[in-house]
VOMI-665892 format. One record per residue (C-alpha): x, y, z. Coordinates in nm, 3 decimals, decimal comma, padded with zeros to 5 digits, m for minus. Example, Ala and Ser with C-alpha at 12.3 -4.5 7.8 and 13.67 -1.06 7.14 Angstrom:
! VOMI-665892
<atom <01,230 m00,450 00,780>> <atom <01,367 m00,106 00,714>> 
! end
This chain:
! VOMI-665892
<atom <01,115 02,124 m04,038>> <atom <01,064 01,892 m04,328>> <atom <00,873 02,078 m04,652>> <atom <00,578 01,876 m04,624>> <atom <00,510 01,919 m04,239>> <atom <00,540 02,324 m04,320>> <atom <00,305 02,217 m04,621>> <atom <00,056 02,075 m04,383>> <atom <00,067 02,324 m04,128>> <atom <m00,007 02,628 m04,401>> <atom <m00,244 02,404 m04,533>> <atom <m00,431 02,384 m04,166>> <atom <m00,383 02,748 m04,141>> <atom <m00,614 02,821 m04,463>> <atom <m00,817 02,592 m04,324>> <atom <m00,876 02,742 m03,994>> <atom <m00,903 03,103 m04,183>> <atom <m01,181 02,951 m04,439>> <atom <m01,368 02,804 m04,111>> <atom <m01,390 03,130 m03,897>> <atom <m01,472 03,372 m04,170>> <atom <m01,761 03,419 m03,959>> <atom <m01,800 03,494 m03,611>> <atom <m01,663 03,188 m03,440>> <atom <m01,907 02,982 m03,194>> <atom <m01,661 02,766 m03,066>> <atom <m01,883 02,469 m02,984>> <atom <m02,187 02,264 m03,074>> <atom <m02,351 02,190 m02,779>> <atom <m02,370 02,491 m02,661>> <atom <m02,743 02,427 m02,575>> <atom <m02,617 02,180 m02,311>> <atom <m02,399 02,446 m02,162>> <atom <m02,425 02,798 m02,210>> <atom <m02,200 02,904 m01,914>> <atom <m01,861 02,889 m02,164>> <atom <m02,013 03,223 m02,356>> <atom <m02,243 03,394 m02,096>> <atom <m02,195 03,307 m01,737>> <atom <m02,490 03,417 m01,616>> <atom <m02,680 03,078 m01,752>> <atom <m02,502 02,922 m01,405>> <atom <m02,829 03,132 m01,225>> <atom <m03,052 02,888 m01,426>> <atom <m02,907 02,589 m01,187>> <atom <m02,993 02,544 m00,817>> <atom <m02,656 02,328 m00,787>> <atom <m02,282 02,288 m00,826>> <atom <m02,160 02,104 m01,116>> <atom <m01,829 02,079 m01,281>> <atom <m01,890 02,059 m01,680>> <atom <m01,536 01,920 m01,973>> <atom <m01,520 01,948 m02,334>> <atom <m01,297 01,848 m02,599>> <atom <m01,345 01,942 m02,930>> <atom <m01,162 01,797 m03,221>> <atom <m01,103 01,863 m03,592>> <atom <m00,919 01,661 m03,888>> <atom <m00,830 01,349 m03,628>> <atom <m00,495 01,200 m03,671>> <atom <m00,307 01,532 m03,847>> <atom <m00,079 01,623 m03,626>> <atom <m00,175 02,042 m03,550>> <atom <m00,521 01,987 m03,621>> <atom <m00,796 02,253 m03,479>> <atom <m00,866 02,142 m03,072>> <atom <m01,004 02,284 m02,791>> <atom <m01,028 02,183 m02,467>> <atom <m01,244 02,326 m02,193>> <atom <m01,364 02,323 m01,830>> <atom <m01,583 02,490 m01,597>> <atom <m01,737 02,495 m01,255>> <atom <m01,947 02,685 m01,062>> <atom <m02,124 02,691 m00,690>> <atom <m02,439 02,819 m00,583>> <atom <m02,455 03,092 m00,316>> <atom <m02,777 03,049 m00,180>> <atom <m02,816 03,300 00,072>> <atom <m02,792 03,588 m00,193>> <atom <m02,953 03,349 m00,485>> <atom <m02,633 03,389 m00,638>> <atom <m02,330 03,166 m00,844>> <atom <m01,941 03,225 m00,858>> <atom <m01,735 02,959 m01,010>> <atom <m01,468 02,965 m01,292>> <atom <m01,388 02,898 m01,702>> <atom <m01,045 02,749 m01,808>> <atom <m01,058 02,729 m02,225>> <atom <m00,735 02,630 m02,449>> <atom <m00,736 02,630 m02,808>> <atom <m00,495 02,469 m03,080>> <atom <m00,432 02,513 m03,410>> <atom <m00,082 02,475 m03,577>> <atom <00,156 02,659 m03,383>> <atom <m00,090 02,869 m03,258>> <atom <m00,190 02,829 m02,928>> <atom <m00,425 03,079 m02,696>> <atom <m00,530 02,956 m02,327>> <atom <m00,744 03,180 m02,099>> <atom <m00,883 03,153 m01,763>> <atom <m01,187 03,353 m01,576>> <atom <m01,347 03,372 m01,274>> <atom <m01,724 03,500 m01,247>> <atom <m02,002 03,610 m01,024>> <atom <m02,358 03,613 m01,077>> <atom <m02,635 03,767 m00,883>> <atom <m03,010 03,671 m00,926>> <atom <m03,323 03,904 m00,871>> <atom <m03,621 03,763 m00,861>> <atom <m03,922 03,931 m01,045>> <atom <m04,193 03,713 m01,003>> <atom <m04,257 03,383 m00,863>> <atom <m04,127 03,213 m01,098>> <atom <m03,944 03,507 m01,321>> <atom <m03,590 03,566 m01,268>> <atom <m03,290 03,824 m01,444>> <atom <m02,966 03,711 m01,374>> <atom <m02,651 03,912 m01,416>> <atom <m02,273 03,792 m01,448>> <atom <m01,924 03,987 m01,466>> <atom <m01,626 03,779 m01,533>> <atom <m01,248 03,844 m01,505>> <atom <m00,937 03,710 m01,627>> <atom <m00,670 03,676 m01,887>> <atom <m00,564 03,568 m02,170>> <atom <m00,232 03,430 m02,320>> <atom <m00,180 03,382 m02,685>> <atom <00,166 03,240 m02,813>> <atom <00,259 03,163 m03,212>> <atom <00,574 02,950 m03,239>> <atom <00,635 03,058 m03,634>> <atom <00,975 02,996 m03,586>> <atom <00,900 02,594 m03,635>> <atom <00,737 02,683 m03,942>> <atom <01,051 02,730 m04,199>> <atom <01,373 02,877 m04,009>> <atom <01,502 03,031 m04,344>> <atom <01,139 03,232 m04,431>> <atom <01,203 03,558 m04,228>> <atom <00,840 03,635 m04,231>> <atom <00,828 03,317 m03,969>> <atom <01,112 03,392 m03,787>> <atom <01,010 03,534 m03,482>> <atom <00,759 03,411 m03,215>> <atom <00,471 03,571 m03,048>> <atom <00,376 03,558 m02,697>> <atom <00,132 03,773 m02,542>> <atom <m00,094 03,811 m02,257>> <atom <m00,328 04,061 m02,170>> <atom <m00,598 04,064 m01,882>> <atom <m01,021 03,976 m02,002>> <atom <m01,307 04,084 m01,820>> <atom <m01,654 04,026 m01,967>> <atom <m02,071 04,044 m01,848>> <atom <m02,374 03,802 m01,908>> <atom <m02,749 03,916 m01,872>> <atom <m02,985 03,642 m01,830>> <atom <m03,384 03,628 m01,787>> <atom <m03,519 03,278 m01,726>> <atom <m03,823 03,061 m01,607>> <atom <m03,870 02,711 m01,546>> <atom <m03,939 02,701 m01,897>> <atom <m03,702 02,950 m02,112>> <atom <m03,441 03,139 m02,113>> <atom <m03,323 03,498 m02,268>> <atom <m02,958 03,583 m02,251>> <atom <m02,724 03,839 m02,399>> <atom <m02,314 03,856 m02,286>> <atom <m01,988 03,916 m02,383>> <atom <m01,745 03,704 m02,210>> <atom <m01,451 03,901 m02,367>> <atom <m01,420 04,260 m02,388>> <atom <m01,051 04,438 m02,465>> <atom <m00,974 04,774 m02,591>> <atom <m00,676 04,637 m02,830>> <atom <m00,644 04,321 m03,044>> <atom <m00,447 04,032 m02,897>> <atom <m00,162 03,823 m03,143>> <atom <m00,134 04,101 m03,393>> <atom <00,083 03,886 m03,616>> <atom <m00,197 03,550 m03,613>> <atom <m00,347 03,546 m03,928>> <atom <m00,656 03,471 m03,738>> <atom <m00,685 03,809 m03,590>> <atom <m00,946 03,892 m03,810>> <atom <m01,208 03,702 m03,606>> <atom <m01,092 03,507 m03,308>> <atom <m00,907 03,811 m03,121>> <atom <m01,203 04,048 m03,156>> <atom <m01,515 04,113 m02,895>> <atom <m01,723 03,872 m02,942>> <atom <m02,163 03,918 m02,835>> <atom <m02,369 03,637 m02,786>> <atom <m02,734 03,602 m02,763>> <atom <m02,888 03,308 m02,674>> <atom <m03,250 03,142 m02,602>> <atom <m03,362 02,790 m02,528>> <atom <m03,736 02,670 m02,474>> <atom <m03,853 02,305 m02,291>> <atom <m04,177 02,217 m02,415>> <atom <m04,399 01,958 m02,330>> <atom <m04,504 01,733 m02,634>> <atom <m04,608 01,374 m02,485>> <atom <m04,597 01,145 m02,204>> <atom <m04,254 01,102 m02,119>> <atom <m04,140 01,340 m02,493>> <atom <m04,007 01,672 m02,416>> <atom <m03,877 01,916 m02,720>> <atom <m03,572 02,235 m02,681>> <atom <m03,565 02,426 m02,970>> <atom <m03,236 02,676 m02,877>> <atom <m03,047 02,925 m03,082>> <atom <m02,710 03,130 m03,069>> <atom <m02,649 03,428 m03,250>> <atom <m02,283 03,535 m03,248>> <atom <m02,205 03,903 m03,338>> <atom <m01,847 04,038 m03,369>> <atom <m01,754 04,419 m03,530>> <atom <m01,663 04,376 m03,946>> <atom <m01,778 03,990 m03,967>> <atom <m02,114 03,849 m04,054>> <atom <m02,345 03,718 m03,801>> <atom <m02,297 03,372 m03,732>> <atom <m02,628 03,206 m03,638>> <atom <m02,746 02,878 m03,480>> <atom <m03,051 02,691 m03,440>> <atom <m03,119 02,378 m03,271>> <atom <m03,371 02,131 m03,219>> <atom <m03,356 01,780 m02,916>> <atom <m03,588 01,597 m02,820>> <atom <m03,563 01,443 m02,512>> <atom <m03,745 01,087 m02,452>> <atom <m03,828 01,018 m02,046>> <atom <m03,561 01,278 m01,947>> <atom <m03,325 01,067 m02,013>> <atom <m03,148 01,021 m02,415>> <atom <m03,164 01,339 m02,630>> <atom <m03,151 01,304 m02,991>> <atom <m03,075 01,704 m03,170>> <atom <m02,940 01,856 m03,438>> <atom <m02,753 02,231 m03,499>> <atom <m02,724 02,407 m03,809>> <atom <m02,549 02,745 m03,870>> <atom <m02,500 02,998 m04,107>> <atom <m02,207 02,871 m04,220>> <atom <m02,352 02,589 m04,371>> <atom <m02,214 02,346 m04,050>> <atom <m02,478 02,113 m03,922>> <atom <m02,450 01,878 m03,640>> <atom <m02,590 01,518 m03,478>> <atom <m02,632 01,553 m03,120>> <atom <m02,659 01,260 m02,908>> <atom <m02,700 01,290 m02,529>> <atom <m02,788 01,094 m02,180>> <atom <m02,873 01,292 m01,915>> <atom <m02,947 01,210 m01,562>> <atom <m02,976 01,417 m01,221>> <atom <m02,607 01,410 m01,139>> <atom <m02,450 01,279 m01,478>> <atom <m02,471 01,441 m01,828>> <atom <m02,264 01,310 m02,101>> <atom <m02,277 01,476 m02,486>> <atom <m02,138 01,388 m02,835>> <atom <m02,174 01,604 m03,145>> <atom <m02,080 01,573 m03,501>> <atom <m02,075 01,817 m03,729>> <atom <m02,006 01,876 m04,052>> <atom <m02,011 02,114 m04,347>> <atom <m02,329 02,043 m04,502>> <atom <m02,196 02,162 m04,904>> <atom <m01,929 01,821 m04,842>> <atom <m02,114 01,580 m04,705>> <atom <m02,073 01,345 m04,409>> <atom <m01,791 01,126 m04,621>> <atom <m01,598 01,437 m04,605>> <atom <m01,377 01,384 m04,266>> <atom <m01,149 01,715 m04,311>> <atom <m01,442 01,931 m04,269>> <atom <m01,570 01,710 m03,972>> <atom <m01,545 01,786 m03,619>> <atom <m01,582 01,552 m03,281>> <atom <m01,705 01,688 m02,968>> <atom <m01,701 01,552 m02,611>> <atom <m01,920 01,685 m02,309>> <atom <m01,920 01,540 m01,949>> <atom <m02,118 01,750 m01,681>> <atom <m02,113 01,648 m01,296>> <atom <m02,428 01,811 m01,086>> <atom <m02,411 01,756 m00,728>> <atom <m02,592 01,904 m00,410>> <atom <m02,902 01,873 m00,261>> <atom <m03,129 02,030 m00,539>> <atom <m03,027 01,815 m00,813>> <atom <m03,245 01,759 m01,020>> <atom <m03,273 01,615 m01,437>> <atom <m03,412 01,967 m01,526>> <atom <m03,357 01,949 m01,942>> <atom <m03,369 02,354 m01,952>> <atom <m02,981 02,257 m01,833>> 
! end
């Protein structure tokens, strides 16, 4: 591989380590779309839907940060229950991990309008590092990684028509996963989420959703965010995220009863919007279809 493609990719390495030197959230709009870190939030929906992201950092460098996800999920009425499934891939580099889960969640209702919801998920995970394209004659890069190991995780929800409380950990394992990734200080760990959202009525037609996401992992710092959209006649949502880590995001959204479509872009907040390498795109598309569809912005 030429010297400066190896340059670039070490360079996007550092990157990447300098980025997640906190617990790692993954995703913006997570507001939007809890179900990705606590599968339980699929209880707070009477319908199926089918929800994509894409995620993108330092656009046009070849090996730049990605991820790409997708999830679905069906209601199971009878027993006021969910089940549906997570399929997550993320880039950087040579480094690629891909995992896929399945989950159940169950529903008791406490009041008339008071509900806890429970999840447990199950899956795997596969992480590969192909450091052999890095520099052929370095024998610190000379051999590949590839490893899988299985995932299974829980989500504990309480919700209203108005709010939500939720706690999870969509990935639990007893052992560390890509010993030899220099990320495995952070992204291979167990990772704890928890989560809250609000809908408040402010106007005719003017709804507010202050949310926040606290992300807890053993040895790293507490990665914190806090969000604010306001939604004008159910329809466009303007918001904004900041973290912890000094990132802070635009969110723009239009939402109807079957279609939600997202776009986020966030930044690190110490460089400035001109700043494109610490910039990062993101892409959400949600389909909601049954009978009970309706725009409900606690979604």
């Amino acid at each position: 591989m030429p010297k400066l493609s190896f340059a670039l990719l070490c360079v996007l390495t550092l990157f990447t380590i300098r980025a997640n030197a906190q617990q790692p959230t993954r995703y913006t709009q997570y507001m939007n779309n809890l179900t990705l870190l606590n599968p339980a939030y699929s209880l707070v929906d009477n319908t199926g839907s089918i929800s994509t992201l894409v995620r993108k950092q330092l656009i046009g460098i070849n090996g730049a940060p990605a991820t790409y996800a997708i999830n679905g999920n069906l209601p199971i009425e009878s027993i006021n229950g969910s089940a549906g499934f997570i399929v997550q891939n993320d880039e950087i580099a040579v480094e690629h991990q891909f995992q896929a889960n399945a989950y159940f969640a169950k529903a008791i209702q406490l009041t008339e309008t008071d509900f806890l919801g429970v999840s447990l998920n199950g899956g795997f995970k596969n992480y590969r590092a192909n450091y052999s394209q890095l520099d052929d004659n370095d024998p610190q890069f000379r051999n590949d990684v590839r490893e899988t190991r299985p995932n299974i995780g829980f989500g504990v929800i309480y919700f209203t028509k108005d709010y939500y409380l939720g706690i999870s950990a969509p990935e639990l394992t007893l052992r560390s996963l890509g010993t030899a990734s220099v990320q495995t200080g952070s992204n291979f760990r167990n990772h704890y989420y928890l989560s809250g959202a609000y809908l408040a009525t402010v106007g005719d037609d003017v709804q507010f959703k202050p949310a926040a996401l606290v992300g807890l992992t053993r040895g790293q710092d507490a990665l914190v965010n806090v969000s604010g959209t306001l939604y004008l006649k159910e329809t466009l949502g303007i918001g904004a995220n900041y973290s912890t880590n000094k990132q802070v995001a635009g969110i723009l959204s239009i939402n109807t009863s079957t279609i939600k479509i997202g776009y986020s872009y966030q930044f690190n907040a110490s460089s400035g919007l001109s700043n494109s390498y610490s910039a990062a795109h993101e892409v959400t598309l949600s389909y909601r279809f049954g009978k009970n569809a309706t725009n409900n912005r606690l979604l």
